[in-house]
N, C-alpha and C positions, 0 to 999 in steps of 0.2 A: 638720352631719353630711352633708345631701344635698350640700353643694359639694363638701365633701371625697369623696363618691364618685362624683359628675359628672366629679370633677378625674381622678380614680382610672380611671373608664371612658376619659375620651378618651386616657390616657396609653397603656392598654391596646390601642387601637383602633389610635391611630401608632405603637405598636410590633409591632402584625399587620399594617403595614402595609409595616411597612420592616423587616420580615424574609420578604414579598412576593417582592421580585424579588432576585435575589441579583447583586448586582455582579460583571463578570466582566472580569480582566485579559487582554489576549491573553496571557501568560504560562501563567492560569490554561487558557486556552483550549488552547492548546498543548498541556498537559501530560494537560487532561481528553482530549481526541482522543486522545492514546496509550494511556492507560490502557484506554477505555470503546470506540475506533471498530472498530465489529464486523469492517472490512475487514482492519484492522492485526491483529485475533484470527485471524483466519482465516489470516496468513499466519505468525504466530507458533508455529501445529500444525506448519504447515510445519517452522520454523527446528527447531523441540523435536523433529521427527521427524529431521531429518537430525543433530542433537547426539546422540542415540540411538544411531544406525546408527554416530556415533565411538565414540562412549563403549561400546559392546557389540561392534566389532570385532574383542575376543580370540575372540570364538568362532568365528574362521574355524578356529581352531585346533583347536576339536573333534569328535572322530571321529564317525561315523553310529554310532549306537547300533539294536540290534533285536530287540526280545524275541516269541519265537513259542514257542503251544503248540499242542498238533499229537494227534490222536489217529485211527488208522489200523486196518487190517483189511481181508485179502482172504480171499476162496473161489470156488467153482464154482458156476455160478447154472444152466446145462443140462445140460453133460456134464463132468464132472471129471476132471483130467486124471491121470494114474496115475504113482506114483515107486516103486522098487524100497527097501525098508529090508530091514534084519535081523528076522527075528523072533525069539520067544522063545526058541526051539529053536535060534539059531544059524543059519538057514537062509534064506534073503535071498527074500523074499516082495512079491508086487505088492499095493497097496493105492490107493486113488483120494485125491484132494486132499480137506481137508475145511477148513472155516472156519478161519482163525489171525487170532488177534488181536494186528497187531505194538504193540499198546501204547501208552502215551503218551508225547510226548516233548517237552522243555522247552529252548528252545536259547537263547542269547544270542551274537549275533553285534557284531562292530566294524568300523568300514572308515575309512581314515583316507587321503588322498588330499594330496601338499604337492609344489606348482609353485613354481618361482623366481619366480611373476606374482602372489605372495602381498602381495609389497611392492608393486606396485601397485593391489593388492586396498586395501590399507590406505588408504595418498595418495587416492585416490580416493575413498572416504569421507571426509577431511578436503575434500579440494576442494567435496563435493558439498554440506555443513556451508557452506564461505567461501559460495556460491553461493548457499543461504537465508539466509545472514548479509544479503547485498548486498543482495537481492532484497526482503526486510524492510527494511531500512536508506532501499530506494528507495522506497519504498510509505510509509513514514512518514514521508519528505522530500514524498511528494507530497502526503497528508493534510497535513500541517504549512504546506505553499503556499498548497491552496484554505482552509484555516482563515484564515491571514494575509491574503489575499486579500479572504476574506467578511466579517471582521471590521473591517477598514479602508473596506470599500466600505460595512459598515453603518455606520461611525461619520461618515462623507461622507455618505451620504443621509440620516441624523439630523439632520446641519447643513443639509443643504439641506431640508429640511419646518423648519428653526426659520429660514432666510434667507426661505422663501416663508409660513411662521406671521408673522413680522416685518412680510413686506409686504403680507398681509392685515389687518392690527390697522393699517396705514400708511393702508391703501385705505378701511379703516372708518373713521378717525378726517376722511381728505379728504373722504371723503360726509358725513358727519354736518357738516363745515366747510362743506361747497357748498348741504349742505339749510339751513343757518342762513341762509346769506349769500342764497340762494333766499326765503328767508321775509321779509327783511330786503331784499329786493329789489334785491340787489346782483350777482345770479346766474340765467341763464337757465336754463329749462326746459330744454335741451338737455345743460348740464353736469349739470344734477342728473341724467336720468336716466341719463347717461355715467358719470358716478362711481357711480351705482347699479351699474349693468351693471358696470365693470370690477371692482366690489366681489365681486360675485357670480359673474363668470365666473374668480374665483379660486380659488375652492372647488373644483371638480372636480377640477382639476390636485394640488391640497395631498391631497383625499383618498386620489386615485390614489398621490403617494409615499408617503403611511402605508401603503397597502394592499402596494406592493414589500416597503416596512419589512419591517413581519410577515412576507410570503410568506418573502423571503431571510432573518430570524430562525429561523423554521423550520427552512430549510435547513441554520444552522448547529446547530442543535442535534440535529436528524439526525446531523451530522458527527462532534459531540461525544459522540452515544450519548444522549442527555438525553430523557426523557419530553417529549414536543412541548407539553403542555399545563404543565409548569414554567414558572414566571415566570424573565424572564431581565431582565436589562439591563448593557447593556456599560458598561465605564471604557479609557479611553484617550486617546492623542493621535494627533493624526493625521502621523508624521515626516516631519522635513523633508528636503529635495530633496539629491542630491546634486551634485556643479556639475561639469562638466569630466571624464567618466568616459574613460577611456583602454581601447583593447585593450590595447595593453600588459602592462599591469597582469593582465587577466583569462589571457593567455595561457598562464600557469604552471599552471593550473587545469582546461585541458581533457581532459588523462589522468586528471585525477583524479574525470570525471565517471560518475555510477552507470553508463551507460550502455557506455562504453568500458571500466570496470571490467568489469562482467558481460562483453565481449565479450573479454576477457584471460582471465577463469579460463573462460570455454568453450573458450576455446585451450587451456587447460592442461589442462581436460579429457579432451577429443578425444583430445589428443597421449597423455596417461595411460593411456587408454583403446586408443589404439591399440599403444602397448607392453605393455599387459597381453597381448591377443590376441597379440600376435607372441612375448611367450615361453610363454603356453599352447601357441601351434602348432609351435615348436619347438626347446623346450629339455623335456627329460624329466622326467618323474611319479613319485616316489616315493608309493607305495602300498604301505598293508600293513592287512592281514585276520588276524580271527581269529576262534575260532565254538568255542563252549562247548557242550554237547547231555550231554542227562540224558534217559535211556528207563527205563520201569518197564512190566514186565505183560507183555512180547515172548515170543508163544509159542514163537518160532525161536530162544530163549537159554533156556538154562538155568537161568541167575539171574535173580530177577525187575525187578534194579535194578544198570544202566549207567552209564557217562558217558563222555563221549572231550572231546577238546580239538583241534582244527587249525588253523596259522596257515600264512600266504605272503605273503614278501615280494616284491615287483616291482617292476622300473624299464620305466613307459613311455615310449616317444617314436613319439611321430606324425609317420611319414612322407610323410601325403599334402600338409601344407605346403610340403615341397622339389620338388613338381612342378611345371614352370612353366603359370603361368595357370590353377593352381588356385583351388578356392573360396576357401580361403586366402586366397593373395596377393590375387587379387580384390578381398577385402575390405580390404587392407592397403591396397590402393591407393586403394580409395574412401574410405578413413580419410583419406589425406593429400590428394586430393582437396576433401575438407571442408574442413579445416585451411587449407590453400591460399585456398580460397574467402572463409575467415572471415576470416583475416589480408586478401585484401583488402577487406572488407567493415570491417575496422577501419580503414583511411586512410581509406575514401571515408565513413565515419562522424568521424573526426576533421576531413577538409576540408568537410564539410558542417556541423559545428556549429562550424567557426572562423570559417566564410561566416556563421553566424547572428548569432556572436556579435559579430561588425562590423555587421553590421544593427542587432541590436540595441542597444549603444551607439548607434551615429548615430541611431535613435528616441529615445534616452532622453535624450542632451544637446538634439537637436527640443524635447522636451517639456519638455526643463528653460527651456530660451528662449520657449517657449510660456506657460509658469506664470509665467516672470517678467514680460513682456505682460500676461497678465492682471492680474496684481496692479497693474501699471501701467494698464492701465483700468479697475479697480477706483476707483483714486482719483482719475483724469480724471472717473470719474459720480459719485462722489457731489459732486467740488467742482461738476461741472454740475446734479446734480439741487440740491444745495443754494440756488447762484445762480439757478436757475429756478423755485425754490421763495418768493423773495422778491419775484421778480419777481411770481410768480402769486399771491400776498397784496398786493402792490401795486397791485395789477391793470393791471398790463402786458401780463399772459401767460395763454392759455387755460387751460382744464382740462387739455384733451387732450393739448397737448405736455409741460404738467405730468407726467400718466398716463404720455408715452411716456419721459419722463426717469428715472421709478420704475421702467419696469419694464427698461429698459436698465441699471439698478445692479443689479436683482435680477439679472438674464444674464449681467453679469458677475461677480458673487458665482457662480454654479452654476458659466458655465464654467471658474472660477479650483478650483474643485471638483472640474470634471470631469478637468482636466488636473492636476490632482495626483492622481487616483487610478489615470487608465491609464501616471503614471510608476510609482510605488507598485508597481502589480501587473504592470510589465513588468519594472521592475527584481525582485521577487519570482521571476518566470520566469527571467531570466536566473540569479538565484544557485540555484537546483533545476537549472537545466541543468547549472552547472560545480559542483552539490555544496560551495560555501563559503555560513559564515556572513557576514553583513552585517556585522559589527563586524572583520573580518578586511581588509577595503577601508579601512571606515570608522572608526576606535572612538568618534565621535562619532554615529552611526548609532545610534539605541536601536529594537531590532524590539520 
């Protein structure tokens, strides 16, 4: 009975353990940043406030509505002034003003006001809609970057604390090898405490990449919206390089980046925007008025309860547009002004991210020839640390050139590391720049 619930607790124990940290796909990663990243909320008020402003656009259509009620009275407050009436007799008599109370009055008035510049009232609401579409659309490409970015860099510095975890338990096993052969009298005083020290000046460095670990862990779960104190642990691979990257290829791509988007519908805007103005200034206003009025209690009526009704119809047009070098025109022209300026601010923004994007290619293929180097002195150290390793059990070979053959494998395990993560996250920047997926280049590319 006790085994069977010793069995029972530790089953209990590994399964609190391994529901601890919760596995995370960059996929899963991805999708939690949209949902959870407080930045992408924030701009998503945005998108919901300009969908509003489409979606409730009919009511450019409706009239100013105005309900007033109104209650009045005059008199003489020092000297009252005198009106001639009839009196009883028929005979037309002076008498002074005395308090009248003109009563209360209830009105409802309408004002209804419709320019030809209505239809760009409209379009302009939808532009300004495309505008937090994009604007959203780029904010969640950029979230989306540094997530992919942080996630790859952590699982690259995971492997490098288990390449230098490796060459620590390597460096313990050569000590404990030097202090035998030392006992055994086969090994100086000098090696042993060399293999001691290199043993021990290992530590510092392994603990320092844990402590990165954790710090950028952190960061991403900031990213991701996650309680900082959640257990996390990543799943992934780390993808492989791509070889032979062409502008060519990318050059279909650069209109289509967020950047020069957004600078298209603010062209479209402007432009919208400046023919709105030009036919509010001058093409004419149809206006029409109307006003309801209800009085009760007017000492100046004989009946104690009124009503009247008055409407007018009007066409205005504003003449002070057609004068030259009016305020108007003025602004018409600093409209297009703008425009002019944007449009060329949009070439000198297309030849400055086609100059990048040749840059960066010619980095990315560098560093593709760079990782393939590595991998190739990758296996130049260890077939040298290997044959130096036999040699140094043979006793041919010191400790120390031993030591420096170990840690010349470990350097190039990091740097075969290092340079596959700044291709990784420069290739990342470049598809954010032109706005395309990975699999769109590549379909053996898995992000």
């Amino acid at each position: 009975m006790n085994r069977k619930l010793l069995l029972l607790l530790v089953l209990l124990i590994v399964g609190i353990f391994s529901l601890g940290a919760n596995p995370l796909t960059l996929d899963d990663a991805l999708e939690r940043a949209r949902v959870h990243n407080l930045s992408l909320q924030s701009n998503a008020i945005d998108v919901n406030a300009a969908k509003r402003d489409v979606d409730t656009s009919w009511n450019l259509f409706l009239p100013s509505l105005n309900l007033s009620l109104s209650h009045s009275g005059s008199g003489p407050v020092f000297n009252a002034a005198e009106q001639t009436v009839m009196g009883p007799t028929g005979s037309f008599i002076t008498v002074p003003n005395s308090f009248k109370d003109t009563g209360l009055a209830l009105g409802l008035s309408m004002q209804f006001t419709l320019n030809a510049a209505v239809k760009e009232q409209l379009e302009s609401y939808n532009l300004g809609y495309q505008i937090q579409k994009v604007t959203y659309e780029q904010a969640k490409a950029e979230v989306q970057r540094n997530v992919t970015q942080l996630f790859y860099y952590l699982l690259m510095e995971k492997q490098n604390i288990e390449v230098q975890e490796a060459n620590l338990e390597l460096a313990r096993q050569q000590w404990e090898d030097v202090k035998k052969k030392y006992e055994e009298g086969f090994a100086s005083e000098v090696e042993l405490l060399t293999s001691e020290l290199s043993y021990e000046q290992m530590k510092p460095p392994l603990q320092q990449s844990r402590n990165q670990y954790e710090s950028n862990l952190l960061s991403l779960k900031a990213l991701l919206g996650m309680d900082l104190s959640e257990p996390l642990e990543l799943e992934g691979e780390i993808p492989s390089l791509m070889k032979n990257l062409e502008v060519a290829e990318l050059k279909e791509y650069l209109a289509k980046s967020y950047s020069i988007t957004l600078l298209d519908l603010n062209l479209a805007q402007i432009e919208k925007q400046k023919e709105l103005n030009r036919k509010q200034a001058f093409t004419p206003s149809l206006s029409l008025q109307g006003k309801y009025d209800v009085s009760a209690w007017n000492d100046l009526y004989s009946n104690s309860f009124s009503d009247s009704f008055s409407y007018s119809v009007s066409v205005v047009l504003p003449l002070d547009g057609f004068i030259p070098n009016s305020r108007t025109q003025v602004g018409l022209a600093s409209m297009e002004d703008s425009l002019n300026k944007l449009a060329l601010q949009r070439k000198q923004a297309l030849r400055q991210m086609e100059a990048r994007v040749i840059s960066q290619v010619q980095n990315l293929n560098m560093l593709s020839l760079q990782a393939d180097l590595a991998e190739q002195s990758i296996a130049v150290s260890e077939r040298l640390y290997e044959a130096q390793e036999i040699q140094y059990n043979s006793g041919y070979l010191d400790f120390v050139t031993l030591e420096g053959a170990r840690n010349n494998l470990m350097r190039a395990k990091q740097g075969l590391l290092g340079v596959q993560y700044q291709y990784i996250s420069a290739l990342i920047d470049l598809f954010y720049d032109l706005n395309i997926q990975m699999k769109e280049l590549n379909s053996s590319y898995e992000s």
